[in-house]
PDB file of N, CA, C and O in Angstrom:
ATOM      1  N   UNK A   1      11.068  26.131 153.821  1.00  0.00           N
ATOM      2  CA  UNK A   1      10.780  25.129 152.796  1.00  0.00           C
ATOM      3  C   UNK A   1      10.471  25.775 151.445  1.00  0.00           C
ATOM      4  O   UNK A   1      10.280  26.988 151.363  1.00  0.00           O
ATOM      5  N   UNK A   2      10.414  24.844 150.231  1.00  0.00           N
ATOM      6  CA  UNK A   2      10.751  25.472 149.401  1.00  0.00           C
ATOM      7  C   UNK A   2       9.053  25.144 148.329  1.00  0.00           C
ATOM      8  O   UNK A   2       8.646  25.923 147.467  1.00  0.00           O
ATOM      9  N   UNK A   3       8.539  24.162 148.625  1.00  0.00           N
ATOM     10  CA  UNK A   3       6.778  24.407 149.182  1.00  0.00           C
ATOM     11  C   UNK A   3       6.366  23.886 150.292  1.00  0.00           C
ATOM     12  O   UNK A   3       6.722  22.980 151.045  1.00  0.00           O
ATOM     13  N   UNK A   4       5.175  24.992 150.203  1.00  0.00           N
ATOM     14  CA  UNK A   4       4.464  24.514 151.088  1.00  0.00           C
ATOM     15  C   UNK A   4       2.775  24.250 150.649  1.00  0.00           C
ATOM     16  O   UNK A   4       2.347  25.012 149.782  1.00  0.00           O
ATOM     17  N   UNK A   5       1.903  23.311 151.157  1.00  0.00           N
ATOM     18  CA  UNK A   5       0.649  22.247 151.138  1.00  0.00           C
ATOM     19  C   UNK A   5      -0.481  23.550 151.658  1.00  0.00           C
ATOM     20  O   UNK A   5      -0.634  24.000 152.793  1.00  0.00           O
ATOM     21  N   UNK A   6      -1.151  23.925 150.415  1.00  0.00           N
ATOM     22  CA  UNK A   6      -2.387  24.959 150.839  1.00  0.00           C
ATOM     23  C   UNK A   6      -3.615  23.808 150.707  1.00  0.00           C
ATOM     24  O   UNK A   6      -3.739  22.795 150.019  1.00  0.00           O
ATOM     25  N   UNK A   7      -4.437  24.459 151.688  1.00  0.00           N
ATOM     26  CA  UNK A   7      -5.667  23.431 151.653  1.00  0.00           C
ATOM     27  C   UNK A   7      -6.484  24.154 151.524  1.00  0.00           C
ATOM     28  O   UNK A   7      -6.595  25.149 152.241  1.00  0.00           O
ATOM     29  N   UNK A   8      -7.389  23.823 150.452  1.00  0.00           N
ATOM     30  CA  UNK A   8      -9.219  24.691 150.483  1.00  0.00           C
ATOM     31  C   UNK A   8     -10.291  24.081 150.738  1.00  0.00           C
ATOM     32  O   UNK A   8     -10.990  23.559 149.870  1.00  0.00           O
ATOM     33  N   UNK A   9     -10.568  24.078 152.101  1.00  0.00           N
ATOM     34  CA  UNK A   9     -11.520  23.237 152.830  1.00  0.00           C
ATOM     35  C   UNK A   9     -12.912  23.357 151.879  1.00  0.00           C
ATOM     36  O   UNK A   9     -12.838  24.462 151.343  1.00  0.00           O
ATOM     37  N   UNK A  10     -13.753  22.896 151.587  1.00  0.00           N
ATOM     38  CA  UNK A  10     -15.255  23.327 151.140  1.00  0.00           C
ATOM     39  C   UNK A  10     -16.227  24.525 151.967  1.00  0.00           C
ATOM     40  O   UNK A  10     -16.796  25.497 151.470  1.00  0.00           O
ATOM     41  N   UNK A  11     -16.187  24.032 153.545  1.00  0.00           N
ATOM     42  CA  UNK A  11     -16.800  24.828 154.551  1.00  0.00           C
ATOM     43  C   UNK A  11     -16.284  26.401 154.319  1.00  0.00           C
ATOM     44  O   UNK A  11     -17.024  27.384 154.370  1.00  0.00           O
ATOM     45  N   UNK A  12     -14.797  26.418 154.042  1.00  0.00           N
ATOM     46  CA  UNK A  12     -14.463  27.858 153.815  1.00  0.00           C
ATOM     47  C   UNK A  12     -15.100  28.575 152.238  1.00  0.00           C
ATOM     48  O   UNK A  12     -15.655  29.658 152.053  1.00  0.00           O
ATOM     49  N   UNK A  13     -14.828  27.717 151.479  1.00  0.00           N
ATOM     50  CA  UNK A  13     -15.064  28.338 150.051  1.00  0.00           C
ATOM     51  C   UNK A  13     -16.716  28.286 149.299  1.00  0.00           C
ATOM     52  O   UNK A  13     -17.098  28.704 148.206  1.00  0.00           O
ATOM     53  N   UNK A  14     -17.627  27.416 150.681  1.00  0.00           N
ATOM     54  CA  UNK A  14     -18.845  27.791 149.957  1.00  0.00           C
ATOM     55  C   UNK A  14     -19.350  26.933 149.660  1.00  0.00           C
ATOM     56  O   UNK A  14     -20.557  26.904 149.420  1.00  0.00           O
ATOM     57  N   UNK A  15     -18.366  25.703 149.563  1.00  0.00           N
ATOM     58  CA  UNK A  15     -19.143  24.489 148.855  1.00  0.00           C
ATOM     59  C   UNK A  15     -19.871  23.668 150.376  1.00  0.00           C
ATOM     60  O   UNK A  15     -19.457  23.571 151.531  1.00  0.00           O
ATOM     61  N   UNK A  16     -20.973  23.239 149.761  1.00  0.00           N
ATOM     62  CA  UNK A  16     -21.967  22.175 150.429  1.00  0.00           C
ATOM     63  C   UNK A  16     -20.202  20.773 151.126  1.00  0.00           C
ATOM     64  O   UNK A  16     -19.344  20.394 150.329  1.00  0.00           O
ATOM     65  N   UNK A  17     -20.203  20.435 152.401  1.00  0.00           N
ATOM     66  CA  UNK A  17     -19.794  18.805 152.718  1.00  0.00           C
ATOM     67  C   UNK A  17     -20.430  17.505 151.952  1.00  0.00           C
ATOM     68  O   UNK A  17     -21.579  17.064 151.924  1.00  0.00           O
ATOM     69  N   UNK A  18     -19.215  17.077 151.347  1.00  0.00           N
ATOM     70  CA  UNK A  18     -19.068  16.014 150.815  1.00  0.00           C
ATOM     71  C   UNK A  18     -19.212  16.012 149.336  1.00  0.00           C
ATOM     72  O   UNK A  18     -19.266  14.908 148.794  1.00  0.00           O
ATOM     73  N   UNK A  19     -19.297  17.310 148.441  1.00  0.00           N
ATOM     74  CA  UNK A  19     -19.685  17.234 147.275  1.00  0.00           C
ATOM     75  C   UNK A  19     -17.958  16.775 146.862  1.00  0.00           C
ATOM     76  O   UNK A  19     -16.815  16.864 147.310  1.00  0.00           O
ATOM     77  N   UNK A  20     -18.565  16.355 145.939  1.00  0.00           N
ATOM     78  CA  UNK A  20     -17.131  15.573 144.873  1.00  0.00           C
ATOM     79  C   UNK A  20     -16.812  16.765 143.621  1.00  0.00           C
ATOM     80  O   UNK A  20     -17.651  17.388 142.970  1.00  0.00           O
ATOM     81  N   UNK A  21     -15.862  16.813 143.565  1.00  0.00           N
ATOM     82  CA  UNK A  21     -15.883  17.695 142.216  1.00  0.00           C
ATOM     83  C   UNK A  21     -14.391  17.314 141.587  1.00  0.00           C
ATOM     84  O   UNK A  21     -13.551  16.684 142.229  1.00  0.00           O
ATOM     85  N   UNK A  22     -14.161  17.880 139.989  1.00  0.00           N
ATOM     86  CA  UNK A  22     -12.998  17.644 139.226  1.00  0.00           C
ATOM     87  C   UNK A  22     -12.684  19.163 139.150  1.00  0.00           C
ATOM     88  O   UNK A  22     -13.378  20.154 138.924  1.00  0.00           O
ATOM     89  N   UNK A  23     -11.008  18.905 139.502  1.00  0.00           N
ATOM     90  CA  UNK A  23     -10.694  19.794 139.643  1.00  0.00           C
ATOM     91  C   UNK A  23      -9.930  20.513 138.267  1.00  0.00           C
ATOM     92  O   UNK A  23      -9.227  19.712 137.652  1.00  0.00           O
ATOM     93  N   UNK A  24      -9.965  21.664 137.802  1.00  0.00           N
ATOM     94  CA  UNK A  24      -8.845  21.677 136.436  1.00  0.00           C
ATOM     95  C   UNK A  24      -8.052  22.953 136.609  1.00  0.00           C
ATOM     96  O   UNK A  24      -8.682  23.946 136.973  1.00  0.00           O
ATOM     97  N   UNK A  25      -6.643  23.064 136.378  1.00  0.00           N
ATOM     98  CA  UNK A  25      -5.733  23.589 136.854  1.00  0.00           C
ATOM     99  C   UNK A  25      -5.532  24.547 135.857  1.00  0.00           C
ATOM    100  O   UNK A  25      -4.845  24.259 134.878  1.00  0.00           O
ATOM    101  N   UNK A  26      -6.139  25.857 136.002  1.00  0.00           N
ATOM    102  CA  UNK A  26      -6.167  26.780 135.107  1.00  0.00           C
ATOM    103  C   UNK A  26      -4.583  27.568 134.075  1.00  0.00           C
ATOM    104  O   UNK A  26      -4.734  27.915 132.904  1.00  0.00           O
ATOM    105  N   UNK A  27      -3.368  27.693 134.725  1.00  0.00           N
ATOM    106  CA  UNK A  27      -2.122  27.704 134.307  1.00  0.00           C
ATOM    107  C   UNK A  27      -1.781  26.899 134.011  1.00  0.00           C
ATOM    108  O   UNK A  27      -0.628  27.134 133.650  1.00  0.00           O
ATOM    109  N   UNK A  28      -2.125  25.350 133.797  1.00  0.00           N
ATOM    110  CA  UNK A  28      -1.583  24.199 132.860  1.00  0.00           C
ATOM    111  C   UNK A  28      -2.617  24.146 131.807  1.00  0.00           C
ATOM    112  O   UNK A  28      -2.320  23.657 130.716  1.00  0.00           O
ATOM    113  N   UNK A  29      -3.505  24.488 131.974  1.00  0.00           N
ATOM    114  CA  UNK A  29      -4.892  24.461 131.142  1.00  0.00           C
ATOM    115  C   UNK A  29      -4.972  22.132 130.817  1.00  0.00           C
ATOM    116  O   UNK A  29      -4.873  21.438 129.806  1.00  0.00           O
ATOM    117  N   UNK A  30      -5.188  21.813 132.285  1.00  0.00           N
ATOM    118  CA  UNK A  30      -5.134  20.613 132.348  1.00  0.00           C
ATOM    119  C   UNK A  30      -6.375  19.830 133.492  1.00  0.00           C
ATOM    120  O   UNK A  30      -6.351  20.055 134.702  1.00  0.00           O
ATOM    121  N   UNK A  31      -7.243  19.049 132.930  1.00  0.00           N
ATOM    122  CA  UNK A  31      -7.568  18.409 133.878  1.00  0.00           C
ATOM    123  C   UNK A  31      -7.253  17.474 134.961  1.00  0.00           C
ATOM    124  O   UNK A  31      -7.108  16.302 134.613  1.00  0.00           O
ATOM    125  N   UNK A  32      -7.085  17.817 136.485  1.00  0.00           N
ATOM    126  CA  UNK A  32      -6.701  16.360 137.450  1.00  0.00           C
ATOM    127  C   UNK A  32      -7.313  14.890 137.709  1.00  0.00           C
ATOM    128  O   UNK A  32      -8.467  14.696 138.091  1.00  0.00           O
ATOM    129  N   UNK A  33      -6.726  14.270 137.544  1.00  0.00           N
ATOM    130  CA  UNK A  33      -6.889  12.847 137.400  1.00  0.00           C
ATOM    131  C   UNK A  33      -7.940  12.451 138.053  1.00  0.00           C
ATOM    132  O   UNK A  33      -9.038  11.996 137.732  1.00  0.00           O
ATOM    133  N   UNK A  34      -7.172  12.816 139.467  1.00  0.00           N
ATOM    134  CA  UNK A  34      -7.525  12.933 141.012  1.00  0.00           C
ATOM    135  C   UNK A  34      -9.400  13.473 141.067  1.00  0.00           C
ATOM    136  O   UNK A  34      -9.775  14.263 140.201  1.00  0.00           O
ATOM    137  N   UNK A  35     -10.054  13.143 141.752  1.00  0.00           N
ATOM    138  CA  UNK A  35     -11.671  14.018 142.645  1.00  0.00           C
ATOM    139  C   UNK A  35     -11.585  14.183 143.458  1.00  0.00           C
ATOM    140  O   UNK A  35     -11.072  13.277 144.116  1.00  0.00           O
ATOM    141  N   UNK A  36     -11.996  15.488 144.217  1.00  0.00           N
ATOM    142  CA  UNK A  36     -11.619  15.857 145.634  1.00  0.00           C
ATOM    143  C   UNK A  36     -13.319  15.828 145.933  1.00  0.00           C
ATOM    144  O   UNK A  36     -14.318  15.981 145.230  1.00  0.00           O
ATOM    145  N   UNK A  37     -13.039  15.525 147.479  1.00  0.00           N
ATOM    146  CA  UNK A  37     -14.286  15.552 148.005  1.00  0.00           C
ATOM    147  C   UNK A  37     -13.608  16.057 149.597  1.00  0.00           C
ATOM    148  O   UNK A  37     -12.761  15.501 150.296  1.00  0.00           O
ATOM    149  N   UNK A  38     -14.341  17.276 149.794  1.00  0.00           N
ATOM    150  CA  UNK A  38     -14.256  17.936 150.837  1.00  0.00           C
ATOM    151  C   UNK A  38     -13.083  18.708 150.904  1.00  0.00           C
ATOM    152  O   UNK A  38     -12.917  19.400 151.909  1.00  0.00           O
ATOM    153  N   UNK A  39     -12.398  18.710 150.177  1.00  0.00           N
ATOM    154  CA  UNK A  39     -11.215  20.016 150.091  1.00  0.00           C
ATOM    155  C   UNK A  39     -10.241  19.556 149.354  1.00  0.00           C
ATOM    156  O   UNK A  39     -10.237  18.325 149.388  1.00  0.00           O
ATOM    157  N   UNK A  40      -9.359  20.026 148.657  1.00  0.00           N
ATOM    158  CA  UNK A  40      -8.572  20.592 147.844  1.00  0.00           C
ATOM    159  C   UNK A  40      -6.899  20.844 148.502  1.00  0.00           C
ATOM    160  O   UNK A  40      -6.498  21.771 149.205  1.00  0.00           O
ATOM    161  N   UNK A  41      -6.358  19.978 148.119  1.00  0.00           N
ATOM    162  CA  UNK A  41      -4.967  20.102 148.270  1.00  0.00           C
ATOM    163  C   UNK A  41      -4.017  20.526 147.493  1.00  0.00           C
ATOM    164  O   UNK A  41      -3.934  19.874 146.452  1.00  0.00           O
ATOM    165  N   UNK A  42      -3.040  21.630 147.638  1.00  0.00           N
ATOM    166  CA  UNK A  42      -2.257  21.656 146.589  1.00  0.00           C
ATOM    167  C   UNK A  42      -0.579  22.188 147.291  1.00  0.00           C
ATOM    168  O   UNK A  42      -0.336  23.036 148.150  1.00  0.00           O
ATOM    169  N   UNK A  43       0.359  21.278 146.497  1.00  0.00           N
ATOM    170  CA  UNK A  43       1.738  22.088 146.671  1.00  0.00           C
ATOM    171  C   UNK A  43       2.146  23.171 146.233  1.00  0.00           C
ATOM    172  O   UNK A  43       1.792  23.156 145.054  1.00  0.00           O
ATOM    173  N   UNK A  44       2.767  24.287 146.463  1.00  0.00           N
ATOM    174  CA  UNK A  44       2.465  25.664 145.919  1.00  0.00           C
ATOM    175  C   UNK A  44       4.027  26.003 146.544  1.00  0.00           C
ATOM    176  O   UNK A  44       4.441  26.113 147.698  1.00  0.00           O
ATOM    177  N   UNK A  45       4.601  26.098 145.376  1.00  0.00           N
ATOM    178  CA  UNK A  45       6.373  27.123 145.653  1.00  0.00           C
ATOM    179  C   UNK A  45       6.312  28.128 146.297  1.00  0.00           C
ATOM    180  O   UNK A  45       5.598  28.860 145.612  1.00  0.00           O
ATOM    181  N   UNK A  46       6.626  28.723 147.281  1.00  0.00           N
ATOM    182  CA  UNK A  46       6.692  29.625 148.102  1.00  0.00           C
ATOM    183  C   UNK A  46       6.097  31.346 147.308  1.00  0.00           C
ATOM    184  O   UNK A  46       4.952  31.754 147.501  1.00  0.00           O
ATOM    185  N   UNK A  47       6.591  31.720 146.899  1.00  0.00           N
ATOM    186  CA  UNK A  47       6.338  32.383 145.690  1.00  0.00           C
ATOM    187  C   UNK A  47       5.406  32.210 144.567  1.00  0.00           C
ATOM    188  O   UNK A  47       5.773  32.693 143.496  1.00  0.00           O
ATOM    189  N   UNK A  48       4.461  31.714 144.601  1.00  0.00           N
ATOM    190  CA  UNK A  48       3.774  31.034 143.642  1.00  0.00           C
ATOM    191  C   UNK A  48       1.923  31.056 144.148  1.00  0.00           C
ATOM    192  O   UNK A  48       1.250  31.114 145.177  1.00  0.00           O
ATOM    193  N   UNK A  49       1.728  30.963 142.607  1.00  0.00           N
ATOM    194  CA  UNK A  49      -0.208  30.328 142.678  1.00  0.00           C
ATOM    195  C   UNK A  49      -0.410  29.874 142.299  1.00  0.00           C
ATOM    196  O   UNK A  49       0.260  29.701 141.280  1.00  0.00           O
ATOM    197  N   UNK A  50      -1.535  29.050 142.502  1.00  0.00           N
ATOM    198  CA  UNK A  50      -2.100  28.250 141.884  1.00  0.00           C
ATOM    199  C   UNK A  50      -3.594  28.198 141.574  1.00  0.00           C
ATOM    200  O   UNK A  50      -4.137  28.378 142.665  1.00  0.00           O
ATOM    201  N   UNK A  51      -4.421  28.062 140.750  1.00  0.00           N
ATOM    202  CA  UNK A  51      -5.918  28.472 140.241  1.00  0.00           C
ATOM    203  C   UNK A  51      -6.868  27.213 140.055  1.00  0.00           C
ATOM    204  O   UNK A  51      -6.514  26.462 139.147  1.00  0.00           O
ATOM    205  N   UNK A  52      -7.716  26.943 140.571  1.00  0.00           N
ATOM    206  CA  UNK A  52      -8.281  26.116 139.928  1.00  0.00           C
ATOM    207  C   UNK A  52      -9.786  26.221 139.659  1.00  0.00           C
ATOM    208  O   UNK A  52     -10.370  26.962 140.449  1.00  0.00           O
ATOM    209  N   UNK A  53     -10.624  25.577 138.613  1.00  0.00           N
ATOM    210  CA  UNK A  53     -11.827  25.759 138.320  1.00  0.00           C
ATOM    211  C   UNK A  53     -12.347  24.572 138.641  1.00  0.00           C
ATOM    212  O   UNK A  53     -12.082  23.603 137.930  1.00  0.00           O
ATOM    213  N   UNK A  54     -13.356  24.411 140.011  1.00  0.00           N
ATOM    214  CA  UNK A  54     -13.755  23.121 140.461  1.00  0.00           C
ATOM    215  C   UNK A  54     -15.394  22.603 140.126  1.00  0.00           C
ATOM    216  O   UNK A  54     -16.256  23.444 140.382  1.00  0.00           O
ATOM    217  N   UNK A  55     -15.766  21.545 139.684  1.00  0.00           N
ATOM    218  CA  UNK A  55     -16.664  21.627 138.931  1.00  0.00           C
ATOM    219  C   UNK A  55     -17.306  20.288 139.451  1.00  0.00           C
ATOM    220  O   UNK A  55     -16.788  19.178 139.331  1.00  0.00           O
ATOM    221  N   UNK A  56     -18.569  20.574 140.076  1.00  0.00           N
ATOM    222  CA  UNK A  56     -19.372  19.347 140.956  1.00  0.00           C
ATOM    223  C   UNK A  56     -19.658  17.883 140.055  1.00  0.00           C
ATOM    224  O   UNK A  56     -20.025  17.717 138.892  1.00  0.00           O
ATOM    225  N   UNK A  57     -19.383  17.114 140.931  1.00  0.00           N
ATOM    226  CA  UNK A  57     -20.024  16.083 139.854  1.00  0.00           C
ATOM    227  C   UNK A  57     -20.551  14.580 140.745  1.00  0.00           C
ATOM    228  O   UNK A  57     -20.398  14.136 141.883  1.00  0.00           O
ATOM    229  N   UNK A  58     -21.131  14.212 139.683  1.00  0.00           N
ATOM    230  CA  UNK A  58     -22.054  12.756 140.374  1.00  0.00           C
ATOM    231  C   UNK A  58     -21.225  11.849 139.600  1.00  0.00           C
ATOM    232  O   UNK A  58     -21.052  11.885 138.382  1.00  0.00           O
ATOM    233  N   UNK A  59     -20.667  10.927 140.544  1.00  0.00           N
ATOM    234  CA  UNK A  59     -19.590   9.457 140.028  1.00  0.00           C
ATOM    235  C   UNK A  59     -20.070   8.951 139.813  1.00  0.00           C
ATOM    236  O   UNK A  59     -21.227   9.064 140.219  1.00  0.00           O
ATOM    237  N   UNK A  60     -19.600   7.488 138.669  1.00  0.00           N
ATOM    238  CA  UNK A  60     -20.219   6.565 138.922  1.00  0.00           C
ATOM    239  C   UNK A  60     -19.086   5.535 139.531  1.00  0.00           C
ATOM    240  O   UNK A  60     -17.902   5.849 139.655  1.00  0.00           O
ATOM    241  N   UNK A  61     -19.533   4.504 139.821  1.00  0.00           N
ATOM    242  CA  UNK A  61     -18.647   3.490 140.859  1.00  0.00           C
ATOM    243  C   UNK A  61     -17.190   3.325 140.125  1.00  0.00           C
ATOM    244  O   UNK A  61     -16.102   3.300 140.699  1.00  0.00           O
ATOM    245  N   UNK A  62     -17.419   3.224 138.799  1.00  0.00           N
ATOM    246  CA  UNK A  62     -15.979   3.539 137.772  1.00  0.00           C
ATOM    247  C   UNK A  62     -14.662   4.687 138.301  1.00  0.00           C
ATOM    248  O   UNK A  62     -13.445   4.718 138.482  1.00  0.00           O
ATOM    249  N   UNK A  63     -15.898   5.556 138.386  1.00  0.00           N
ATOM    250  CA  UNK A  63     -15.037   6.830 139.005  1.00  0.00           C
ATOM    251  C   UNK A  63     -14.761   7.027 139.813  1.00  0.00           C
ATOM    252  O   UNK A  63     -14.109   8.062 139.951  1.00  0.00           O
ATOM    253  N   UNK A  64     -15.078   6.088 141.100  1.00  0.00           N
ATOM    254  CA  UNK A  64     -15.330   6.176 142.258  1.00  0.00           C
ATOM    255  C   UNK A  64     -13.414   5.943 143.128  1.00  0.00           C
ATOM    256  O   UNK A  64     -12.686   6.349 144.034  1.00  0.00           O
ATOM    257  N   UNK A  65     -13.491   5.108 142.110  1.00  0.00           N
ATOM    258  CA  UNK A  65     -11.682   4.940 142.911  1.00  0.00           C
ATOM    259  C   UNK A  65     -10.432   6.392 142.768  1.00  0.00           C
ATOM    260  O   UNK A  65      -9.392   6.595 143.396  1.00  0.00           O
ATOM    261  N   UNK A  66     -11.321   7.443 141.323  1.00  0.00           N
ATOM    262  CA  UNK A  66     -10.416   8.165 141.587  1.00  0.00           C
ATOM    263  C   UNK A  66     -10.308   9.049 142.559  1.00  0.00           C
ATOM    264  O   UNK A  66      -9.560   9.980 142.261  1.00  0.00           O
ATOM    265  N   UNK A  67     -10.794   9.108 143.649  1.00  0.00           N
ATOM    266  CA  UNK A  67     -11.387   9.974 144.514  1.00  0.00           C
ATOM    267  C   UNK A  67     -10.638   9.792 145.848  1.00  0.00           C
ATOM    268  O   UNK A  67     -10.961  10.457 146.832  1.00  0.00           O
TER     269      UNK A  67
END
């Protein structure tokens, strides 16, 4: 295949279960729409990386759907 779906669980990378965070995609220099809570999904070209700077946060119910 020509990607493949890396996952960064929280339990592996350190973070506390269930924290919410925004994720921002350091080679687009772009913030994701998207809030991950409990791990981190990304498509990644075989050949390829991807970076991100994940940054905890408290929703409010507004924000709550992007999640």
């Amino acid at each position: 295949p020509e990607f493949r779906t890396i996952i960064a669980q929280w339990d592996d990378i350190g973070l506390p279960p269930n924290m919410i965070v925004e994720a921002k995609d350091l080679w687009k220099h772009a913030t994701l729409e998207k809030r991950f809570v409990n791990e981190l999904k990304a498509d990644v070209h075989h050949h390829a990386r991807k970076m991100f700077l994940l940054t905890p946060l408290t929703l409010s119910e507004e924000d709550e759907s992007k999640v």
